[in-house]
C-alpha positions, 0 to 999 in steps of 0.5 A: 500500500502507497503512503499517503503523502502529507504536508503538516501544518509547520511545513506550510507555514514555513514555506509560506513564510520563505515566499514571502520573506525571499521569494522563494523555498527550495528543497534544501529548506524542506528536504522532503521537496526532493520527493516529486509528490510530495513537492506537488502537494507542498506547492498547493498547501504553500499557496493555499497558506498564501491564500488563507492570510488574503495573499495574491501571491503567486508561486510556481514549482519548477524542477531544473536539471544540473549535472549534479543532480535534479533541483526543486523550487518553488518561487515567486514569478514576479520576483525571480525570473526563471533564469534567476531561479535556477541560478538560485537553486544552483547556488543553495544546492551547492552545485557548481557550473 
């Protein structure tokens, strides 16, 4: 049997708190993110949070692929553009060029 994937209410918070205060949240922050159902429902409940606290924020997850390894982060779009976003995964994940 699959176990049901599920966000606590702490990861919520966090991630919301991180989108607002740096625009972004990545799996180096919450390491369960590297888990792609786990990433796709956090990104939900992260927006959901935004919502809850009358937020119009808008938050995107996307995967990059580096030589090292594949990366996921969800950002602001209207704060980061995607180059910005990768550069920025990159760089908290510690990969090099």
């Amino acid at each position: 049997m699959v176990k049901a994937v599920t966000v606590s209410r702490n990861q919520k918070i966090s991630g919301a708190n991180a989108i607002m205060d740096q625009g972004y949240i990545t799996e180096r922050d919450i390491p369960d993110m590297m888990q792609r159902e786990f990433a796709d429902k956090f990104v939900l409940e992260v927006q959901d949070e935004l919502q809850l606290r009358s937020l119009d924020v808008p938050v995107a997850l996307q995967t990059f692929n580096y030589y090292m390894g594949t990366g996921w982060i969800i950002y602001n779009p209207s704060r980061l553009q995607e180059d910005d976003a990768k550069e920025t995964l990159r760089l908290a994940l510690g990969y090099r060029k």
